[in-house]
Biotite code that builds the C-alpha atoms (Angstrom):
import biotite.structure as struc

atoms = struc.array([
    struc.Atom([-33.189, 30.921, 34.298], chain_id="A", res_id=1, res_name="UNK", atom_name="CA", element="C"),
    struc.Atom([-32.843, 33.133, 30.885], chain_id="A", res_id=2, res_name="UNK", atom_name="CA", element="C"),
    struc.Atom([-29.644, 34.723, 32.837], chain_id="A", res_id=3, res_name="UNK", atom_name="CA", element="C"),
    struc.Atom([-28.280, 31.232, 33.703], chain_id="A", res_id=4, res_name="UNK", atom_name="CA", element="C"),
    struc.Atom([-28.321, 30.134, 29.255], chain_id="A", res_id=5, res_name="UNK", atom_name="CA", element="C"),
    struc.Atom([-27.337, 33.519, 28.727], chain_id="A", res_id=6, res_name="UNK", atom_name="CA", element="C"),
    struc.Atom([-24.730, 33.242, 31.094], chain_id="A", res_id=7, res_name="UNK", atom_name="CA", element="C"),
    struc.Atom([-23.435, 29.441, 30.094], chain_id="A", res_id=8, res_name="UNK", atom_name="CA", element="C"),
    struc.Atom([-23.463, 30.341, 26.434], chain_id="A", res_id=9, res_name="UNK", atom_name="CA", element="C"),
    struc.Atom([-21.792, 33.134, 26.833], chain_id="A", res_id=10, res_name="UNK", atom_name="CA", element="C"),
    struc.Atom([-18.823, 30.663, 28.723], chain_id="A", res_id=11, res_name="UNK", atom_name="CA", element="C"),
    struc.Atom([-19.506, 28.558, 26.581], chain_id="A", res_id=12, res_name="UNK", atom_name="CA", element="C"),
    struc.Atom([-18.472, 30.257, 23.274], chain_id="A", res_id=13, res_name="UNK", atom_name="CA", element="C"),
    struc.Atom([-15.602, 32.011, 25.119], chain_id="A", res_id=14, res_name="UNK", atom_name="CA", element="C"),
    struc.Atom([-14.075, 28.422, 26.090], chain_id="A", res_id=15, res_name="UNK", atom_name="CA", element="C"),
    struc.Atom([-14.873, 26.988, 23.078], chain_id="A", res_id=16, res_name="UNK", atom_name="CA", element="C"),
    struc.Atom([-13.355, 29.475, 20.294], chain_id="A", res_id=17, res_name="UNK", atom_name="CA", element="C"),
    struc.Atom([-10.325, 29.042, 22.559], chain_id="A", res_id=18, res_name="UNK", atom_name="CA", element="C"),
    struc.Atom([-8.050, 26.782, 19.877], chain_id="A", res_id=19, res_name="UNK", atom_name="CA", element="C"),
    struc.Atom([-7.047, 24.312, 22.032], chain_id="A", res_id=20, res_name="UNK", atom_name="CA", element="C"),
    struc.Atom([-9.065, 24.996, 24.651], chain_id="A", res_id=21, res_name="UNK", atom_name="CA", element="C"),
    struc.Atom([-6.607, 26.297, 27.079], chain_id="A", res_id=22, res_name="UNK", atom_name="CA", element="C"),
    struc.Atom([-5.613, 29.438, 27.878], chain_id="A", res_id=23, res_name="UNK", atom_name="CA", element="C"),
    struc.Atom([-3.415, 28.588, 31.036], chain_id="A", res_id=24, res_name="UNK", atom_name="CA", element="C"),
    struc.Atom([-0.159, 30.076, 30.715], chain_id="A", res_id=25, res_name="UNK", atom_name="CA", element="C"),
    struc.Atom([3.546, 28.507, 31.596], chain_id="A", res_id=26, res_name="UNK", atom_name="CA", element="C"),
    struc.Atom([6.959, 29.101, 31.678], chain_id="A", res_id=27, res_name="UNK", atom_name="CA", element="C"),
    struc.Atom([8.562, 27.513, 28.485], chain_id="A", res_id=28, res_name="UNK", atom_name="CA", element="C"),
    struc.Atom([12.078, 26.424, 27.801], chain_id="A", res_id=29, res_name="UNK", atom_name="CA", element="C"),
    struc.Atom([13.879, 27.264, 24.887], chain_id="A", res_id=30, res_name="UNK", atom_name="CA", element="C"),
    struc.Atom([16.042, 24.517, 23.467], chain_id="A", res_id=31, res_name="UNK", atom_name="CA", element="C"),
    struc.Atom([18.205, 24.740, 20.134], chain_id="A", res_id=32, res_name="UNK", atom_name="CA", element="C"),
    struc.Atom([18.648, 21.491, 17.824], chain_id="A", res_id=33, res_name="UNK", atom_name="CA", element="C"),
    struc.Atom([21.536, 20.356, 19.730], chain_id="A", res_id=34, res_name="UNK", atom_name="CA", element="C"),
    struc.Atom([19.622, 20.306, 23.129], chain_id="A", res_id=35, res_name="UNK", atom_name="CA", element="C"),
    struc.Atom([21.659, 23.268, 24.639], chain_id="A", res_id=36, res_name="UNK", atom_name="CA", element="C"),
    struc.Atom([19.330, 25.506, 26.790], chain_id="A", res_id=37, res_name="UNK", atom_name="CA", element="C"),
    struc.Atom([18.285, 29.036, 25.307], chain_id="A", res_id=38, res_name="UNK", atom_name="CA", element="C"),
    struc.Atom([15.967, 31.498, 27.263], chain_id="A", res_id=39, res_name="UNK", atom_name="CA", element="C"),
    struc.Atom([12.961, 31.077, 29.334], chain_id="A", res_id=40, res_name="UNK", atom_name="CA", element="C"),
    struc.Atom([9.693, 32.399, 28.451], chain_id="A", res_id=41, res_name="UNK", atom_name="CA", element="C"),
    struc.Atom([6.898, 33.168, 30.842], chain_id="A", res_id=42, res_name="UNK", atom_name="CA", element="C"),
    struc.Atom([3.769, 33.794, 31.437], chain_id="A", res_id=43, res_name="UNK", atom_name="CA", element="C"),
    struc.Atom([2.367, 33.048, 27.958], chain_id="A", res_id=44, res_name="UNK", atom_name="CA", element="C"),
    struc.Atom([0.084, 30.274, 26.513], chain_id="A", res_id=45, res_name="UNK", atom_name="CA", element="C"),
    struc.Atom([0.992, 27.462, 24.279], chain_id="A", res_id=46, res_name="UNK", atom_name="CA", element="C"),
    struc.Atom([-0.327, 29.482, 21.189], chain_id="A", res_id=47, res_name="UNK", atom_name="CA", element="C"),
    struc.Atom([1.648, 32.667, 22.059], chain_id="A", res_id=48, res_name="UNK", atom_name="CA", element="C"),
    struc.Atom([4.868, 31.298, 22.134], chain_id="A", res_id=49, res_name="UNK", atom_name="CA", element="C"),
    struc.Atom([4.556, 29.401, 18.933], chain_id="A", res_id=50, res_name="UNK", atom_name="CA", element="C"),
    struc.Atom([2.928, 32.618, 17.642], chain_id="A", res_id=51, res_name="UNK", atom_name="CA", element="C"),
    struc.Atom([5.835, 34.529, 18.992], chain_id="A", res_id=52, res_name="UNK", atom_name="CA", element="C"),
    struc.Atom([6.560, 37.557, 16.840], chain_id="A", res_id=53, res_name="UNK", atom_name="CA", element="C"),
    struc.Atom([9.331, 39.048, 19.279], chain_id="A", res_id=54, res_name="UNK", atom_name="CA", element="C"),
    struc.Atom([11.203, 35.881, 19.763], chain_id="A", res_id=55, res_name="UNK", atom_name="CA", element="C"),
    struc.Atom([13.474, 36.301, 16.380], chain_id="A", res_id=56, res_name="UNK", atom_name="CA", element="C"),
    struc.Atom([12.354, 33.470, 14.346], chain_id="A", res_id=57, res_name="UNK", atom_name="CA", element="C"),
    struc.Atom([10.965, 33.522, 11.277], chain_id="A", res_id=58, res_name="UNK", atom_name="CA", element="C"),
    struc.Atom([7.348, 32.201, 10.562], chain_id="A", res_id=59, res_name="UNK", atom_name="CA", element="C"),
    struc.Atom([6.521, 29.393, 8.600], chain_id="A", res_id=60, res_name="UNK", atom_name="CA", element="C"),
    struc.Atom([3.548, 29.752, 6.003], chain_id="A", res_id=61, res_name="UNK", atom_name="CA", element="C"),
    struc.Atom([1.361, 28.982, 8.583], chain_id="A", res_id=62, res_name="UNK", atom_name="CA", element="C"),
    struc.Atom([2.648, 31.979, 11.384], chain_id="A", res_id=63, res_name="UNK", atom_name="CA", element="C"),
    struc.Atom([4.424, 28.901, 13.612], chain_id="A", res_id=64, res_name="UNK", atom_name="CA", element="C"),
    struc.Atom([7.850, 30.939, 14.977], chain_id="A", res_id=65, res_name="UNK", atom_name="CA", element="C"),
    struc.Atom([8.612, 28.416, 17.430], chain_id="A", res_id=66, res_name="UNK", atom_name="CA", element="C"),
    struc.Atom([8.183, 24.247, 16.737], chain_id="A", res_id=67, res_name="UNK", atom_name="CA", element="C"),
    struc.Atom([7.343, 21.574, 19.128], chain_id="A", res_id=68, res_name="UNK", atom_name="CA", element="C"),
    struc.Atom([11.067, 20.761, 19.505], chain_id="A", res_id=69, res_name="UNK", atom_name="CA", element="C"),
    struc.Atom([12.397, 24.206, 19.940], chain_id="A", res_id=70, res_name="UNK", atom_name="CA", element="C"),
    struc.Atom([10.564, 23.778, 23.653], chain_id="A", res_id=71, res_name="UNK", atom_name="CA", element="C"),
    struc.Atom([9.072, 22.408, 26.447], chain_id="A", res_id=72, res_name="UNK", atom_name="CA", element="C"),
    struc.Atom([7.325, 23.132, 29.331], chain_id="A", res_id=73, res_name="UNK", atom_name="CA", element="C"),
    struc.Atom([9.243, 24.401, 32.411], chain_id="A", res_id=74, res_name="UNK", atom_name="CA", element="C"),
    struc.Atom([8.376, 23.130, 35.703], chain_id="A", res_id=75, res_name="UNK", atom_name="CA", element="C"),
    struc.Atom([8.781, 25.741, 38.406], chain_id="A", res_id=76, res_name="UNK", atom_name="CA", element="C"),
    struc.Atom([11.324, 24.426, 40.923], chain_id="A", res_id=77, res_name="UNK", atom_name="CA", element="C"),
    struc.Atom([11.747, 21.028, 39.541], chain_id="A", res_id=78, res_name="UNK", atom_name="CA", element="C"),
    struc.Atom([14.616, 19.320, 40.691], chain_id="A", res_id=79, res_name="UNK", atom_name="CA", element="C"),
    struc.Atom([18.070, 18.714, 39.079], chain_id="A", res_id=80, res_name="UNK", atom_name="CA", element="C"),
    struc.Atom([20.330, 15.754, 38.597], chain_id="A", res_id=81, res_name="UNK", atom_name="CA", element="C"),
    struc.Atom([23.144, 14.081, 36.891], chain_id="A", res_id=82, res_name="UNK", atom_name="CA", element="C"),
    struc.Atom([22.216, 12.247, 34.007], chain_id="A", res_id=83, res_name="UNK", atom_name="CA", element="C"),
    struc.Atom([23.530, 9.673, 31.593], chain_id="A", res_id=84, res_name="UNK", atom_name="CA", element="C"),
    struc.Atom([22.397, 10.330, 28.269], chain_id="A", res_id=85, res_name="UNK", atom_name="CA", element="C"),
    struc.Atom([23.779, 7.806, 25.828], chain_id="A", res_id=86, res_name="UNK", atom_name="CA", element="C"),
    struc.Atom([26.867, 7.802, 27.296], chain_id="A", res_id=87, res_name="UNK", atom_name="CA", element="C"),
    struc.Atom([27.290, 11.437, 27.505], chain_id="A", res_id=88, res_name="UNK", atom_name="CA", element="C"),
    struc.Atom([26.893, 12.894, 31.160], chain_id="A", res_id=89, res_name="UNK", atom_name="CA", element="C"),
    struc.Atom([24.431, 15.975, 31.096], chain_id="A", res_id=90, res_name="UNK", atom_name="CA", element="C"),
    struc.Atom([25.011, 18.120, 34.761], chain_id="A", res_id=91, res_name="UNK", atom_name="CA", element="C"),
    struc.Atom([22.244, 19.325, 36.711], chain_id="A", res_id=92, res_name="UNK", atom_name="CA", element="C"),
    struc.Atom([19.736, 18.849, 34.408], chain_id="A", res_id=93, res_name="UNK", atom_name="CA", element="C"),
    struc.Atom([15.341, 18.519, 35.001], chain_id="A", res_id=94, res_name="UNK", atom_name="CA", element="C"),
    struc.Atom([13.352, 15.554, 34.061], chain_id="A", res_id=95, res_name="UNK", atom_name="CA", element="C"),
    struc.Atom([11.611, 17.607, 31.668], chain_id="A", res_id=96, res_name="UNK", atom_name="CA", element="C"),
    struc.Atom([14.553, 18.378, 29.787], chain_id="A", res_id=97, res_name="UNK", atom_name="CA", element="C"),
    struc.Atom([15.995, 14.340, 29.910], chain_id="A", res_id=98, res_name="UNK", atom_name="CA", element="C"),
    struc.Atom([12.109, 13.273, 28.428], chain_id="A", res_id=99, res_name="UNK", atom_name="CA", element="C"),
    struc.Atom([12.439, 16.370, 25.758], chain_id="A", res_id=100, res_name="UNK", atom_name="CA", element="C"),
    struc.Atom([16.117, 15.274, 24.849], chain_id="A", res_id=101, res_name="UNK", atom_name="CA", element="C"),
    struc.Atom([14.398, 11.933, 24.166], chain_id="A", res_id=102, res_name="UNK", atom_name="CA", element="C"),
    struc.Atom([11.599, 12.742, 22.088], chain_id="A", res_id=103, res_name="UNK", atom_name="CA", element="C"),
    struc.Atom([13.548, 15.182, 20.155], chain_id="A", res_id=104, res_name="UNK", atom_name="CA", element="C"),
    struc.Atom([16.968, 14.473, 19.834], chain_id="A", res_id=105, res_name="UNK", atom_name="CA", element="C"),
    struc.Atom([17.358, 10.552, 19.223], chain_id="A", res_id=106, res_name="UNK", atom_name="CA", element="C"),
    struc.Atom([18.107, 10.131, 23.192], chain_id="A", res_id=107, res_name="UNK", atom_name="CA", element="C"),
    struc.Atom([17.538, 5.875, 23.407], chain_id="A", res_id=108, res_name="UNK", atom_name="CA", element="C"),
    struc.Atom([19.456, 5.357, 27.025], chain_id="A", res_id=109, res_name="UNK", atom_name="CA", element="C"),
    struc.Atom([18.706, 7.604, 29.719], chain_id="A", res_id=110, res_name="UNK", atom_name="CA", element="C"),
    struc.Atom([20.379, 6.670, 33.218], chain_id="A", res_id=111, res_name="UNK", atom_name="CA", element="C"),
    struc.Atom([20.140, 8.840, 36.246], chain_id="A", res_id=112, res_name="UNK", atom_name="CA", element="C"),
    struc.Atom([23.805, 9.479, 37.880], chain_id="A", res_id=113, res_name="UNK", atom_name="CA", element="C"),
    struc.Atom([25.239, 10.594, 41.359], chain_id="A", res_id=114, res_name="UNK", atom_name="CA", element="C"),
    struc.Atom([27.151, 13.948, 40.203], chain_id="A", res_id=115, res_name="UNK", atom_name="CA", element="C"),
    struc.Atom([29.606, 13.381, 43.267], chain_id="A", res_id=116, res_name="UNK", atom_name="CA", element="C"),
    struc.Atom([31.022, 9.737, 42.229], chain_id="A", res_id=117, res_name="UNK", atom_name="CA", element="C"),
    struc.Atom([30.214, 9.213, 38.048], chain_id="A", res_id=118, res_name="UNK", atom_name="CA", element="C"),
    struc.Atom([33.201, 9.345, 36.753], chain_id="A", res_id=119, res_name="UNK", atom_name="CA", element="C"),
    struc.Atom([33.692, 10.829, 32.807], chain_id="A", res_id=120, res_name="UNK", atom_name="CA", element="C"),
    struc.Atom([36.627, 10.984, 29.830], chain_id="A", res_id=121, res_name="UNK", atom_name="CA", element="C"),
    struc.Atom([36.397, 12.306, 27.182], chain_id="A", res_id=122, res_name="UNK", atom_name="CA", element="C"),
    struc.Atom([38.424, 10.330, 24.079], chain_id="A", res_id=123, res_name="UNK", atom_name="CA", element="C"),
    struc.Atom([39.828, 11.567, 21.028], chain_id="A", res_id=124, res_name="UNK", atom_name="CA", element="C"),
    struc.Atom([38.774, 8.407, 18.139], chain_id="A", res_id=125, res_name="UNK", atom_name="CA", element="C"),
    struc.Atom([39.480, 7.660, 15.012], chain_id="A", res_id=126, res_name="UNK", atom_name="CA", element="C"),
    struc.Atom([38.226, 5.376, 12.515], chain_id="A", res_id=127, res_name="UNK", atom_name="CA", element="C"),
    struc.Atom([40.462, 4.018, 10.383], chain_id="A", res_id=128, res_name="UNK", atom_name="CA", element="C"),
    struc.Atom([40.828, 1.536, 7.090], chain_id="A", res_id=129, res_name="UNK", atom_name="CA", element="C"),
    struc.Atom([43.198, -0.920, 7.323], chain_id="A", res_id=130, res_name="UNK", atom_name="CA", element="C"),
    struc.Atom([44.206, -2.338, 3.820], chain_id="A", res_id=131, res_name="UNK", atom_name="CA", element="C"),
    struc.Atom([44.438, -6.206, 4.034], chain_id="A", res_id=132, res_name="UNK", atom_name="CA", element="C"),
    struc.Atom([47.102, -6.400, 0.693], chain_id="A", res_id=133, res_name="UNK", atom_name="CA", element="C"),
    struc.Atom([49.154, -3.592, 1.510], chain_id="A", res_id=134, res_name="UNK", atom_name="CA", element="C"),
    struc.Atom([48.702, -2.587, 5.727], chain_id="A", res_id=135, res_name="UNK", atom_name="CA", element="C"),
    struc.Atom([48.520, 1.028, 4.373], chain_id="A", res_id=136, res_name="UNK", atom_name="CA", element="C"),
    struc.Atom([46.076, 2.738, 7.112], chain_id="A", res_id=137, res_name="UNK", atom_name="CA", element="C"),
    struc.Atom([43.778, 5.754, 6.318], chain_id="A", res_id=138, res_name="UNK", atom_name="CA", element="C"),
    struc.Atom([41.959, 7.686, 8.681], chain_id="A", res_id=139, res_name="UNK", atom_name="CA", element="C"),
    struc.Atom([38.615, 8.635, 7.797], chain_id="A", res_id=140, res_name="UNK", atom_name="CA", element="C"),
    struc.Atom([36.841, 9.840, 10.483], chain_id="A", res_id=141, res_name="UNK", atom_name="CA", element="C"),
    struc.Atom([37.996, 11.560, 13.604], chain_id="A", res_id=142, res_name="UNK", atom_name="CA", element="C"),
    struc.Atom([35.370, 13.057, 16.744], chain_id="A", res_id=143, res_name="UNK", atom_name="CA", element="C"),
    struc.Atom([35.853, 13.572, 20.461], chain_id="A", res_id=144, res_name="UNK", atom_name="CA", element="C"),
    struc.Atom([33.772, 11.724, 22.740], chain_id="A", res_id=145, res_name="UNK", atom_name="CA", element="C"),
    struc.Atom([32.713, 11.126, 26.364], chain_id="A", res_id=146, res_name="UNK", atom_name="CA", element="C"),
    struc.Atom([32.746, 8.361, 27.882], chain_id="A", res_id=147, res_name="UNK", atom_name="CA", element="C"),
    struc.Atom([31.574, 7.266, 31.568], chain_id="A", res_id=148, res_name="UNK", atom_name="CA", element="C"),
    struc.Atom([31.340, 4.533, 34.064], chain_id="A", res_id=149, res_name="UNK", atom_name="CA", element="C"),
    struc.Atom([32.259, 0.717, 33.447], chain_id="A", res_id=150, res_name="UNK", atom_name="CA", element="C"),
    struc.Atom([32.888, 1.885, 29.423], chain_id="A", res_id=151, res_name="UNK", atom_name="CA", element="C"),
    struc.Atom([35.973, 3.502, 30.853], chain_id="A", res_id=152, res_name="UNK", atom_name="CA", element="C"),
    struc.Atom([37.786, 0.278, 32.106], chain_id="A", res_id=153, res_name="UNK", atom_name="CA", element="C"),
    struc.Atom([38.044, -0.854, 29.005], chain_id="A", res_id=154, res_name="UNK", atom_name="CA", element="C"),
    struc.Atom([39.511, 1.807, 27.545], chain_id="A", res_id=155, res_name="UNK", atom_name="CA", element="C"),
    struc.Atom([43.151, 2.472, 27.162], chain_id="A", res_id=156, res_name="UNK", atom_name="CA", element="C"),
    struc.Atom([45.130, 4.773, 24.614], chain_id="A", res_id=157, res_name="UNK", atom_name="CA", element="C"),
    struc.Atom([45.791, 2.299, 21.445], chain_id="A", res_id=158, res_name="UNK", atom_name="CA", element="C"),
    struc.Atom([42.413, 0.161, 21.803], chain_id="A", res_id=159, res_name="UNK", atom_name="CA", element="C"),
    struc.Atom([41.597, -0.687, 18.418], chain_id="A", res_id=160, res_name="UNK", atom_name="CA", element="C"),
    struc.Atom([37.908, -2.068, 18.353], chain_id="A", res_id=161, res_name="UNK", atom_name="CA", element="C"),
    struc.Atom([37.332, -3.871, 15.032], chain_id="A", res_id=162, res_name="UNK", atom_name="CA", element="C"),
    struc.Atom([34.066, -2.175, 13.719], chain_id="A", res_id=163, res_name="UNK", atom_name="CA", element="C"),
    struc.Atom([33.871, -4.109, 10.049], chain_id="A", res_id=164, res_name="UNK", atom_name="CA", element="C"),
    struc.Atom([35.574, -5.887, 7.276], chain_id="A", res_id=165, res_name="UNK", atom_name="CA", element="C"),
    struc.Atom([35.520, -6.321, 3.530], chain_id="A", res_id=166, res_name="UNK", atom_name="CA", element="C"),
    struc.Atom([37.005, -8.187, 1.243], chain_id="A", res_id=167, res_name="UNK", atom_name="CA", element="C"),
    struc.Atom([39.969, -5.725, 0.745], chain_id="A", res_id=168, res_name="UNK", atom_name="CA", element="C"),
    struc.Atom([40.061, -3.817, 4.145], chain_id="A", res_id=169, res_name="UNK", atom_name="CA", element="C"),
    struc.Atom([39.510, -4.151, 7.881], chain_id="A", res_id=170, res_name="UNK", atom_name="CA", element="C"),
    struc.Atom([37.970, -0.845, 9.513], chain_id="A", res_id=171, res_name="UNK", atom_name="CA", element="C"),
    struc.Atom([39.029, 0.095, 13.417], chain_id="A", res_id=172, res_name="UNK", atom_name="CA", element="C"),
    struc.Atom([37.955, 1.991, 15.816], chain_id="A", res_id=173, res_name="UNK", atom_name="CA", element="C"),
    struc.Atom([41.120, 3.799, 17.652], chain_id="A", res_id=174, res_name="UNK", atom_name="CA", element="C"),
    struc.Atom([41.214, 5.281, 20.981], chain_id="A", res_id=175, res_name="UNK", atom_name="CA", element="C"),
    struc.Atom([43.577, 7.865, 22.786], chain_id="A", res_id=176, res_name="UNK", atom_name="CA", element="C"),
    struc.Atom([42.878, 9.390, 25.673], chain_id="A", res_id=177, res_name="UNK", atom_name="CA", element="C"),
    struc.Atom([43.395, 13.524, 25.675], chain_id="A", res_id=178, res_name="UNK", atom_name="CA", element="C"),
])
């Protein structure tokens, strides 16, 4: 019976000066701010790869290298898909990255997509500021963006898609297609 305590308290403080209790380790993703994949980590715990001394970033005052968003989890073998991720279609991506891209990078609209038939542009825009006394026209912002699906009947090089007015200027949204 003294063996058996001896035994369980022995587990007992072993498990339990674990800091979060879990010393299972996983594959891990790397993922930079944008969402684009970096290396894969294995075989190391949560704590280890957060801890990471060899993984080239710097430590915070606290010794955390790598941040919750700087990761997930990596399923071994989990499938891949098309997705739609506000509007912009991601190739052969996991789950596990679509749920991370949503938690960490402002992902609202997440729509799964057949790669064989989903059909994306991508659309040089510029906003511009119409003046309402003169018609002078300034652009003031210009991007590149993708656009897929339905979205894409409605587009045509020209479209102007009123975005706002004031009391002095009207401010468009122009499309071209590249």
């Amino acid at each position: 019976m003294k063996k058996l305590i001896v035994l369980f308290s022995i587990s007992f403080l072993i498990y339990g000066c674990n800091k979060n209790g879990n010393n299972q380790t996983y594959c891990w993703q790397l993922v930079d701010p944008a969402g684009n994949l970096l290396e894969q980590l294995c075989n190391m715990t949560e704590d280890q790869l957060t801890h990471c001394s060899f993984c080239g970033y710097p430590a915070d005052s606290t010794g955390v290298t790598i941040h919750s968003c700087m990761y997930y989890k990596a399923t071994p073998n989990e499938a891949v898909s098309c997705w739609i991720l506000n509007g912009r279609l991601y190739k052969n991506v996991t789950l596990s990255y679509v749920n991370h891209m949503k938690s960490c990078n402002g992902i609202s609209t997440a729509v799964i997509a057949d790669c064989n038939t989903t059909i994306c542009k991508n659309w040089y825009c510029k906003n511009v500021n119409v003046s309402k006394t003169t018609g002078d026209s300034t652009v003031y912002q210009q991007d590149y963006n993708q656009f897929c699906g339905d979205t894409l009947n409605t587009l045509f090089t020209g479209r102007l898609v009123k975005l706002y007015d004031t009391k002095d200027s009207v401010y468009y949204r122009e499309f071209i297609h590249l």
